[in-house]
N, C-alpha and C positions, 0 to 999 in steps of 0.2 A: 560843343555844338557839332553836330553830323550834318554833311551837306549830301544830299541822296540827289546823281544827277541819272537821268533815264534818257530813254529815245525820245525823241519825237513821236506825239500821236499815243494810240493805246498801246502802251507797253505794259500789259500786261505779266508778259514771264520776269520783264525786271522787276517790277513792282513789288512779285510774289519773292522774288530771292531777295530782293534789298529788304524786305519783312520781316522774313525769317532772322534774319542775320542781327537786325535790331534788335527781335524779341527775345530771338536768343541769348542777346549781348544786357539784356535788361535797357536796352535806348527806348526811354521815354517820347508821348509827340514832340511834348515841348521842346526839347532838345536836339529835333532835327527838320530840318532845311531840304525840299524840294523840289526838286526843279528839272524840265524838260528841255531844254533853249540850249543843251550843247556847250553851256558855259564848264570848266574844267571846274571839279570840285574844290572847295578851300578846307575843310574837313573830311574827307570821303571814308568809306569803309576798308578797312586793312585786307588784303587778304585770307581768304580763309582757311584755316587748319584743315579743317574736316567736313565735309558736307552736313548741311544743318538740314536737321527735320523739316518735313512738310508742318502747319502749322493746322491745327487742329479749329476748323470753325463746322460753325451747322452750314446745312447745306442751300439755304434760302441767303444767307449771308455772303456766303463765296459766290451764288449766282448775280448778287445786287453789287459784290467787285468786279464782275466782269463786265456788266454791264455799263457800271457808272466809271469804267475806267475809260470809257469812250467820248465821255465827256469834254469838250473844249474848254473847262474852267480850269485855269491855270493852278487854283488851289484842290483840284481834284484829287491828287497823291498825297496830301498835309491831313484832309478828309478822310480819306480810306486807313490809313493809318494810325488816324486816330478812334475810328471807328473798329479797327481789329484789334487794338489794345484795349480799347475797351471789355471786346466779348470775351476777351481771354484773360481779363481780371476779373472775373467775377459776373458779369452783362449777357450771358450766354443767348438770354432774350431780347436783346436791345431791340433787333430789327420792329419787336411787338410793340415798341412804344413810340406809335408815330405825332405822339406830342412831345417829343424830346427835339429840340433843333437840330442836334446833328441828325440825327433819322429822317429829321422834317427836308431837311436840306438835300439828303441824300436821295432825299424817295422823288422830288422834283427833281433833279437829272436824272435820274433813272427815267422817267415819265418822257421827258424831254426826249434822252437817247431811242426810246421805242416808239416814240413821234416818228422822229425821223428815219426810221428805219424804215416803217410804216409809209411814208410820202416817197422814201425812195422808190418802193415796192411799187406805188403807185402811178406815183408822176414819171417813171422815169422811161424814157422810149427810142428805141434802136433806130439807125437809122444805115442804108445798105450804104457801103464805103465803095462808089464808083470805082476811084483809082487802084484799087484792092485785087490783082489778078485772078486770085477763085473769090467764093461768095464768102464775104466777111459782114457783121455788122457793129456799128459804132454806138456808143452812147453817150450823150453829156451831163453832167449832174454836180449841182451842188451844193454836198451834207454842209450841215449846220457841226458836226459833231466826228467824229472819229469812226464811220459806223460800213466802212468796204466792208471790211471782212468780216463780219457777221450779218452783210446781208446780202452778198455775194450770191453765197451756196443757194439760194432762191431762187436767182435767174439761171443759174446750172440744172433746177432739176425742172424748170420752165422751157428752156434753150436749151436743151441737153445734144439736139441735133445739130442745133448753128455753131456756127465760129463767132466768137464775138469780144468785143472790150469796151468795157465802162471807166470811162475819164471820168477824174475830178480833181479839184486845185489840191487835193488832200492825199491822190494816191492813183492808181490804177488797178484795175483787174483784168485779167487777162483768161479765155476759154477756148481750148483748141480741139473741143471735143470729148479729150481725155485726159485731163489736167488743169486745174484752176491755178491759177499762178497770180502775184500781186506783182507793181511796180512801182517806180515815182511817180510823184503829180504831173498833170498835166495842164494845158493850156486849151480855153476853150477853138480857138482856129484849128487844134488838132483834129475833132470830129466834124465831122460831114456837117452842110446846113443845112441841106437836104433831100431829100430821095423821089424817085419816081412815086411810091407811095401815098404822100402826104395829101394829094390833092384829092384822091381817090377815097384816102382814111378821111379828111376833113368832110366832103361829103357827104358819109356814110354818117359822121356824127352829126352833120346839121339834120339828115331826114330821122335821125331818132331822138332827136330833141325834141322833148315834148311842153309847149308851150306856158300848158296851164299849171304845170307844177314849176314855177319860176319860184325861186328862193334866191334872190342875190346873195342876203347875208350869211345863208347855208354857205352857197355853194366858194365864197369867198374865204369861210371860215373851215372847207374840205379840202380847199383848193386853191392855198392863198396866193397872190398875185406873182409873188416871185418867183412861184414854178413856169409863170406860163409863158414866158419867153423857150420855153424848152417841149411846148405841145403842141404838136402841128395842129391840133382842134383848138388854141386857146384864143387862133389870129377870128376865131367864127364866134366865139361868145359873146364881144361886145354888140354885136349887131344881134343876136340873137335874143338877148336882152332885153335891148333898145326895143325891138319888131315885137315881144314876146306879147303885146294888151290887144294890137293889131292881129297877129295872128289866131292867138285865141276866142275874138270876133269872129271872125271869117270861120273858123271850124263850128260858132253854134248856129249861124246861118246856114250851112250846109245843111243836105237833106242827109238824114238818119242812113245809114248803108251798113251791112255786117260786117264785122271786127273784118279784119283780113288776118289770117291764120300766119303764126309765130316761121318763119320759115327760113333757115340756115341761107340755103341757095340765094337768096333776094341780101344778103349782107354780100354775101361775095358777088355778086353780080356788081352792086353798090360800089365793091371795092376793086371791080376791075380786074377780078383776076385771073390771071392767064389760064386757058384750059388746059386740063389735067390730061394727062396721056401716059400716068402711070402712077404703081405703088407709091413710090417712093416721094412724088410728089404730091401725093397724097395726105400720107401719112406725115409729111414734112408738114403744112399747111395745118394737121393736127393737132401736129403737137406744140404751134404756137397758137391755138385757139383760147380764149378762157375755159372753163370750165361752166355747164350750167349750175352746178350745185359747190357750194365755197368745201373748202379743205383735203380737196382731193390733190395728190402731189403732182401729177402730170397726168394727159392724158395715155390712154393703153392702144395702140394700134395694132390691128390684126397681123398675123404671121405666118408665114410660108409661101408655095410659091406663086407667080402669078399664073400659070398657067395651071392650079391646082382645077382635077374634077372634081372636088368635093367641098364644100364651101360649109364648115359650120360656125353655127351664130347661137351664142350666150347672151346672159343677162345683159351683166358688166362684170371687171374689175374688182376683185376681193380685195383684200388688204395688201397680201404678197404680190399679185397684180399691178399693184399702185404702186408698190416699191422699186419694183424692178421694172417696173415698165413692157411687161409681158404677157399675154393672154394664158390663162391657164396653167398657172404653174403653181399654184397653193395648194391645199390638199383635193380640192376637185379634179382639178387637172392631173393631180397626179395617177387619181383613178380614172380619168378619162382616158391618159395613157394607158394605161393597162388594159383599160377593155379595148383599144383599139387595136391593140398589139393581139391580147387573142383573136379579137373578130378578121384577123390579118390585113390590115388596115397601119398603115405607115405615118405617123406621127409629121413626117418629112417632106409627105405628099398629100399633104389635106392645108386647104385653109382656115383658120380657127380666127373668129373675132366674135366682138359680144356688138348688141345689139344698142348700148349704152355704153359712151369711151372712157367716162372718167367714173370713179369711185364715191357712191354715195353711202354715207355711214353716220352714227351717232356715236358721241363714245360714253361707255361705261366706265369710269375708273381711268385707266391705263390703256384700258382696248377699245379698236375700234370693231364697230359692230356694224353690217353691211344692213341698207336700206331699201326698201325693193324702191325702184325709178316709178315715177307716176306716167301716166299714158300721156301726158304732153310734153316731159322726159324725153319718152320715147318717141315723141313724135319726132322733136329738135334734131334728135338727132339720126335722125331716119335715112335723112341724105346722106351722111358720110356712107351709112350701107347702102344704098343704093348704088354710090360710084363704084366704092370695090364690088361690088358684083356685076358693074357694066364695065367694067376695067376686064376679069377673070374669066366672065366667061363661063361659070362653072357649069357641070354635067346634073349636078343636083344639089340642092339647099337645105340642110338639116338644121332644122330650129330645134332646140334645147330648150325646154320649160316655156312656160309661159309667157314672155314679158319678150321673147325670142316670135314666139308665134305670133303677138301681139303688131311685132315688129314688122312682119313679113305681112302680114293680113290685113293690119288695121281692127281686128276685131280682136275679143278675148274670148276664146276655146277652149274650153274644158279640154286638158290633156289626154285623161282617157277615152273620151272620144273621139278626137280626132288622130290618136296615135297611129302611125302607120304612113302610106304611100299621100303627098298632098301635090295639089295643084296651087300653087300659090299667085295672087292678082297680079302682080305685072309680068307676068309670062314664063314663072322657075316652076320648075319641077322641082318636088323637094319631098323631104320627108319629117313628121313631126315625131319626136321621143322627148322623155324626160330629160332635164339637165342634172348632170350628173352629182353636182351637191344634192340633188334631193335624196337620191340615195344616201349619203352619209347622216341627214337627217334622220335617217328610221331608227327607232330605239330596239327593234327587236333583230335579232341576229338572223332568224332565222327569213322573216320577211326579207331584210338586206339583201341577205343572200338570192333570194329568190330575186329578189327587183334588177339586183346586177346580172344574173342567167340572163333576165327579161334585156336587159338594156343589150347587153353582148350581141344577142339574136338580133334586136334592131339594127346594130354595128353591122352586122352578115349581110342584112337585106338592104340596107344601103349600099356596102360593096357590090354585091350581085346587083342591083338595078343601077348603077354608076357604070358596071361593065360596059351595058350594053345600049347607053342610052346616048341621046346628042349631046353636043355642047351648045349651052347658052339658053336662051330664050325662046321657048319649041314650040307653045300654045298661045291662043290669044286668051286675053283677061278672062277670069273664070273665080269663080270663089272658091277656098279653101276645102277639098275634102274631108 
């Protein structure tokens, strides 16, 4: 009998080496013993001669071990194990037969471990660590399952700007910016109770609670009771509930009045928060917003300097965009550079942002495929550009395509009509041209070529009227030229 002893938690890499070493050795399940708990083996594995082969599984297989190795079932490794000898005697399909037990067994922790990873993702909420001498924030949370570090990297490309760490009795995580690091568990007195925040967020979530969509057992079974000791919105839902037959009263007595229009600024008002008196605060408050549209990996904040005269505005966020967290750097961008280098226009002294922060797209296959924003899209998010340009100052405003000029106007304008010198409604002077993907969309080489001459020229007449024009906001409200 082989006694196989591992780490604590998802041990993974030991898992995969005490495997190989078995199957190499021909050790059957039955004749081996596993276990986590630290206890010193009574049978263990000999040292090894020679480095043993990676072992050879499909690849839906090795992702359902990584997963359910996350598991808190103490027979999790007796499981997995028997489950890889199987595929490599002959079972190559096993995973396909989810009326086999062991498969049936396996596919419910697997289920289980993406539950929670999934409620981490959700429930889990930061909280600013007073005693902390620069700006840190805390977290408390606690998995059902083994599941930090695989769902860490989430709040990384969410927080990518903050400092932060997420406790749990299971482990820690640790983000300094530039480094994701893991540690021991922790204790819940460790994180914050809580913040200036909470009172301002609670708030914000009673006025958008909407009464007549009340769903107790829904929202118990989204959001089940254990989490809410850890939401500063969960101290408002029993009342909310309780009130939810009464309130919905009083709203059909009311007289009939128009929606009031979706509007960013009225959450933040809601939430108290401090005015803005730069980029960087800005773009900070961005990049922990949600997203309007799900699957975009963070928001894309505009770039360069503040005190830039030339402010251009795009859709949104392409794919490369999304990933790196940068305006225009995909294959658009790359020729945007270029024409602006010839029209002698400096990369380094313009400001570049899109008119929609995060990335909408469908996927096909493997890729993702960018989605044009709807006009209430763009409405949402009309604010953020509006600050950075009462932030900047700029000398002139160049809308790029469509959904740009949408952005600045309010209206939709035919591009080649209005291409050239604009007057735009709240007080910019600007100028409208194509965005520069559309270019790369022309199938014909020869049009391309002409449309990029055409675009370069616009690049020229925007420098020359950026020479010699003011800064800021020069006319009063006027419609789009």
């Amino acid at each position: 009998m082989r006694r196989v002893v591992l780490n604590e938690g998802a041990d993974l890499e030991g898992f995969r080496t005490a495997a190989r070493r078995l199957v190499a050795e021909g050790v059957p399940p039955e004749e081996t013993v596993w276990s986590s708990d630290g206890a010193l083996p009574l049978f263990g594995l000999a040292p090894a001669a020679e480095p043993v082969s990676p072992l050879r599984l499909p690849r839906a297989a090795a992702e359902h071990i990584e997963t359910v190795v996350r598991h808190r079932d103490s027979e999790r490794f007796a499981l997995l194990y028997q489950f890889v000898w199987r595929v490599l005697h002959g079972e190559r399909r096993l995973l396909e037969v989810p009326s086999d037990p062991l498969v049936h067994r396996l596919e419910r922790m697997a289920r289980s471990v993406r539950r929670d990873i999934h409620k981490m993702h959700a429930f889990l909420r930061f909280r600013r660590d007073e005693e902390a001498t620069d700006e840190r924030f805390v977290a408390w949370f606690e998995p059902e399952h083994f599941i930090l570090e695989a769902a860490a990297p989430f709040f990384v490309e969410r927080f990518r700007a903050l400092r932060w760490a997420i406790l749990t009795p299971l482990g820690s995580a640790h983000w300094d910016g530039v480094a994701l690091t893991f540690g021991p568990a922790a204790d819940r007195s460790q994180a914050p109770g809580k913040d200036a925040w909470e009172d301002s967020w609670r708030g914000y979530y009673e006025s958008v609670f909407n009464p007549a969509r009340i769903n107790a057992r829904a929202m118990r079974a989204e959001m089940p009771k254990k989490y809410w000791r850890n939401l500063p919105e969960a101290t408002a839902i029993p009342h909310l509930v309780r009130t939810a037959r009464s309130r919905v009263t009083e709203m059909l007595e009311q007289e009939a009045t128009m929606p009031a229009k979706r509007k960013p600024e009225a959450a933040l008002d809601a939430m108290r928060a401090p005015a803005i008196t730069s980029l960087k605060q800005l773009n900070k408050l961005l990049m922990a917003s949600d997203p309007l549209v799900p699957g975009a990996t963070q928001a894309v904040p505009g770039e360069g300097p503040e005190d830039a005269e030339i402010v251009f505005v795009g859709e949104q966020p392409g794919d490369q965009e999304d990933r790196q967290g940068r305006p225009f750097v995909g294959p658009a961008g790359q020729l945007f550079d270029r024409a602006l280098a010839e029209a002698g226009l400096n990369r380094e002294e313009v400001y570049v942002t899109n008119a929609v922060k995060h990335f909408k797209f469908e996927m096909r296959g493997k890729r993702r495929i960018h989605q044009k924003p709807t006009a209430g899209e763009v409405k949402h998010y009309r604010w953020w550009l509006e600050k950075e340009l009462e932030l900047i100052k700029p000398k002139l405003v160049v809308a790029l395509g469509g959904t740009a000029v949408l952005a600045m106007t309010g209206k939709s304008i035919p591009i080649i009509r209005a291409r050239g010198f604009a007057r735009f409604p709240d007080g910019y002077d600007g100028y409208i041209t194509v965005h520069p993907s559309y270019l790369l969309r022309l199938p014909d080489e020869a049009a391309k070529a002409a449309a990029y001459r055409q675009f370069v020229s616009d690049l020229e007449a925007i420098r020359t009227i950026a020479a010699d024009h003011p800064r800021g906001r020069v006319r009063a409200p006027a419609a789009a030229e």
